[in-house]
N, C-alpha and C positions, 0 to 999 in steps of 0.2 A: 504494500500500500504506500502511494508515495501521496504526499500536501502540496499542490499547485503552490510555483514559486509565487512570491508576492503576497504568500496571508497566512497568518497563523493558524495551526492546526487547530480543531473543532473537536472539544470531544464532550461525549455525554456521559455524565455520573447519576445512574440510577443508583437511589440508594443513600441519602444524605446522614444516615446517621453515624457514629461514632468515628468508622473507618472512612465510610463514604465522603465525609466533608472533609477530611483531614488530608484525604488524598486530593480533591477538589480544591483547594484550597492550594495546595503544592503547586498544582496545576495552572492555577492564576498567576502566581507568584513567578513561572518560566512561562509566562507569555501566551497561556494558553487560552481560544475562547472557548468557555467551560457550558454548558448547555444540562442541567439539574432536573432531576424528578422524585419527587417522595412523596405519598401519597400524603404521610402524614405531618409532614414539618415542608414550609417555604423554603426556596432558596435562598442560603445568604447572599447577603452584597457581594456585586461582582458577577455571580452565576446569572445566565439568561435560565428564569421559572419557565416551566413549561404542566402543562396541565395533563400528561399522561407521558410513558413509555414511547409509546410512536413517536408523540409531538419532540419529545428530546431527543430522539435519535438523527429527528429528520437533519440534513443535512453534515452530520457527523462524519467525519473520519476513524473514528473510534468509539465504539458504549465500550462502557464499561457496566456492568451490573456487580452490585455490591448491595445486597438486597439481606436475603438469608437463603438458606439451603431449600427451607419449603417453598419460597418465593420465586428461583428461581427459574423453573419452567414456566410459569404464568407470565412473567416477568419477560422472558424471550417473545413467547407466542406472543404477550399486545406488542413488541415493540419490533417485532422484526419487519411489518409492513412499511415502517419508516426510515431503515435504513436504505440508505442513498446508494446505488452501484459500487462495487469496491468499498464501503464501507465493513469494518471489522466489527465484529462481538466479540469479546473480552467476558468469561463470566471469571470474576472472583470470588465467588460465594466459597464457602468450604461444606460443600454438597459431597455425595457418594460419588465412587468411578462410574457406576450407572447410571447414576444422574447426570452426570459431564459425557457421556457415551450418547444419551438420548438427547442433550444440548447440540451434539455434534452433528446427530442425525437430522434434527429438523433444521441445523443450519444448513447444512448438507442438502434437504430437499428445498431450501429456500435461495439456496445459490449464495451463502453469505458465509464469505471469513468467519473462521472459527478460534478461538483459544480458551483453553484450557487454565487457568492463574490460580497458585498455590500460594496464599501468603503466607510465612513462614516464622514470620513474628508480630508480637500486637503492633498494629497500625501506628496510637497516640504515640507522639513523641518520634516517630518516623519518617510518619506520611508516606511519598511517595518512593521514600528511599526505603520502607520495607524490602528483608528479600524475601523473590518472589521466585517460583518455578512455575516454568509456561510448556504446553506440550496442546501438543494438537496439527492441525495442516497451518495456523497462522499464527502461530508461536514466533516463528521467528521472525514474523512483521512486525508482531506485537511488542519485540526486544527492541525490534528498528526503532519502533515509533518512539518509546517510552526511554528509553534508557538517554538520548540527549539531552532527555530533561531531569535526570538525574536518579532513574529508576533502578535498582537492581535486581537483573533477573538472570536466572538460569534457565535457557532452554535445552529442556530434554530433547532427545532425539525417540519417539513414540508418539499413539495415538491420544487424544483426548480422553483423560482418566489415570492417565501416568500420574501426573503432576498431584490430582486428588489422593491418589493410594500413596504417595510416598509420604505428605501430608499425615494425614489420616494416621498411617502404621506410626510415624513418630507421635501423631497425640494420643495413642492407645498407650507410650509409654508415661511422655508429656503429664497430660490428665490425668492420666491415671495415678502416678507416681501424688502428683497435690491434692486428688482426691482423699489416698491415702494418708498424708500429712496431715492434712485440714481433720480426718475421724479420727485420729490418735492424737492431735494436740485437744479437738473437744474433751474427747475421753480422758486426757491428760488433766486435764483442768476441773471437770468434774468427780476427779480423785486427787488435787490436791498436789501434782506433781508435773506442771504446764512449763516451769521452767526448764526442771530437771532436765523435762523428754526436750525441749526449744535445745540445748545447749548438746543433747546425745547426737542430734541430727542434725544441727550443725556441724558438729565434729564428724558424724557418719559424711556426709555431702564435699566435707572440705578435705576431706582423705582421700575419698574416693578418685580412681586413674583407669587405665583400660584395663588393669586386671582385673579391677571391680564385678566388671560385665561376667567375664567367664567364673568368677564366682558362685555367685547370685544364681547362674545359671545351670552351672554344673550340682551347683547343694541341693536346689530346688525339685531337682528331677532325685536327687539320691536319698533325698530323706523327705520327700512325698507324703508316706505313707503318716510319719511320725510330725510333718506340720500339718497332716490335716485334722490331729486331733488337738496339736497345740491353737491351730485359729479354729475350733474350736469353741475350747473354753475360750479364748480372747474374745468370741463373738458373745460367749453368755457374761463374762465380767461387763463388756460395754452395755449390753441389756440391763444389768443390774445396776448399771451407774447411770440409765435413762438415753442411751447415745444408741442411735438405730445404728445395728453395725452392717452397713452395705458392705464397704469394702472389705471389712473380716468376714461373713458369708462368700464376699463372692471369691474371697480370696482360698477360703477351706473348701468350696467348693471344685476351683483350679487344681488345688493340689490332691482333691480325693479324685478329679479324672487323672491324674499323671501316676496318682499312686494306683490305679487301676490299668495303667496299660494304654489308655485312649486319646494320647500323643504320640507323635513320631518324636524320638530325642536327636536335639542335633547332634553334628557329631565331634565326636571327642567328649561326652559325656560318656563317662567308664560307670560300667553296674555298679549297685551299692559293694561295697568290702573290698573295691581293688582301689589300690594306692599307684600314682606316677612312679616308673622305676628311678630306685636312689631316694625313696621318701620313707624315712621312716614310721613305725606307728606312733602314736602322739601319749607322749607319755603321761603322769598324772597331773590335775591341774585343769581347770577351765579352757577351752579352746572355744575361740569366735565360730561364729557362720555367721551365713548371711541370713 
């Protein structure tokens, strides 16, 4: 996609809230004329308001949609009748690989550029310079366009969905990892020891290097059987201190399927009782896991 010399590129931000305006915003600031739609907040100063999806596309060199993951196939369908020939769709939503597969399709019967955008850190405080990862048939338009004005993006080389699944498999770790912090420091606190655990897990986080990983990984699978009874009772002590234990269920739950066989283990994970050759057995005395 190239912008007729002589006029600043046009591009439309469906989507005004948190990330949406902060990227819109960047956008004004490199000269850009910025074309806004939210259904439910005005454009700020600066943005050309427009009264729906189409209407803000029309004449665009680029939408971008920045809406939410359920919004964004509604979100395509009203607005693809107004992009302009050679105009791009950009969805950045952080939607499913099948939801970015069916984004690609109906661009695909609609004759319209397509990209895939993964944003890879919170927006505030970044804006346009989040990184991002783009995959699709116009990914790497979508780097052309964006990156002179100060964008960071990685283009994948795959279809539309890459960019989503790589996303995604880091916030399964991402998320997951602060959802478990956030129900152990409640339960921390509700017994009386909010600091303690604050200062364990810090020191756990600030230690932590790439052998951590193989750790974590390798214990997990070898003593299965014996954390699924320890989270457990972790899950009945947080009951009895009034703390819904999602992540201690769901986490006894993970280890009673590994401790039943219903994983594949990657590999270099050794059965339970074999030791790396040259390791001795561990003599008396407390010994860490993870």
């Amino acid at each position: 996609m190239t912008v007729p010399a002589g006029r600043p590129p046009v591009i439309a931000v469906l989507g005004l809230g948190e990330a949406g305006s902060a990227i819109a915003a960047d956008l004004l600031a490199a000269g850009v004329r910025v074309r806004g739609y939210d259904p439910a907040v005005a454009s700020p100063e600066g943005i050309t308001d427009t009264r729906s999806e189409a209407e803000a596309a029309q004449g665009a060199d680029l939408v971008l949609s920045v809406n939410s993951a359920k919004a964004a196939v509604d979100a395509f369908e009203a607005g693809r009748d107004g992009v302009r020939p050679g105009g791009l769709w950009a969805d950045l939503n952080t939607a499913s690989p099948g939801t970015k597969r069916q984004l690609a399709k109906i661009a695909e019967d609609s004759g319209i550029p397509f990209a895939d955008v993964a944003m890879m850190a919170p927006v505030p405080g970044r804006g346009l310079r989040v990184p991002m990862l783009a995959s699709g048939g116009a990914a790497g338009r979508y780097a052309d366009m964006l990156a002179p004005l100060g964008a960071d993006i990685e283009v994948l080389d795959g279809p539309a969905g890459l960019a989503a699944t790589k996303k995604l498999l880091r916030s399964v770790f991402y998320k997951g990892m602060a959802a478990a912090v956030v129900e152990a420091l409640e339960a921390a606190r509700a017994a009386g020891y909010e600091q303690w655990l604050r200062e364990h897990l810090a020191a756990e986080l600030t230690a932590a290097n790439a052998g951590t990983l193989e750790r974590i990984t390798e214990g997990t699978y070898r003593h299965a059987a014996r954390r699924t009874a320890e989270m457990e009772a972790a899950a009945a002590m947080l009951t009895e201190l009034g703390v819904s234990p999602l992540v201690a269920d769901a986490s006894r739950a993970l280890h009673e399927r590994l401790a039943q066989g219903a994983a594949v283990k990657p590999a270099g994970v050794r059965p339970a009782g074999v030791r790396p050759a040259g390791v001795r057995p561990a003599g008396p005395g407390p010994q860490r896991e993870a």
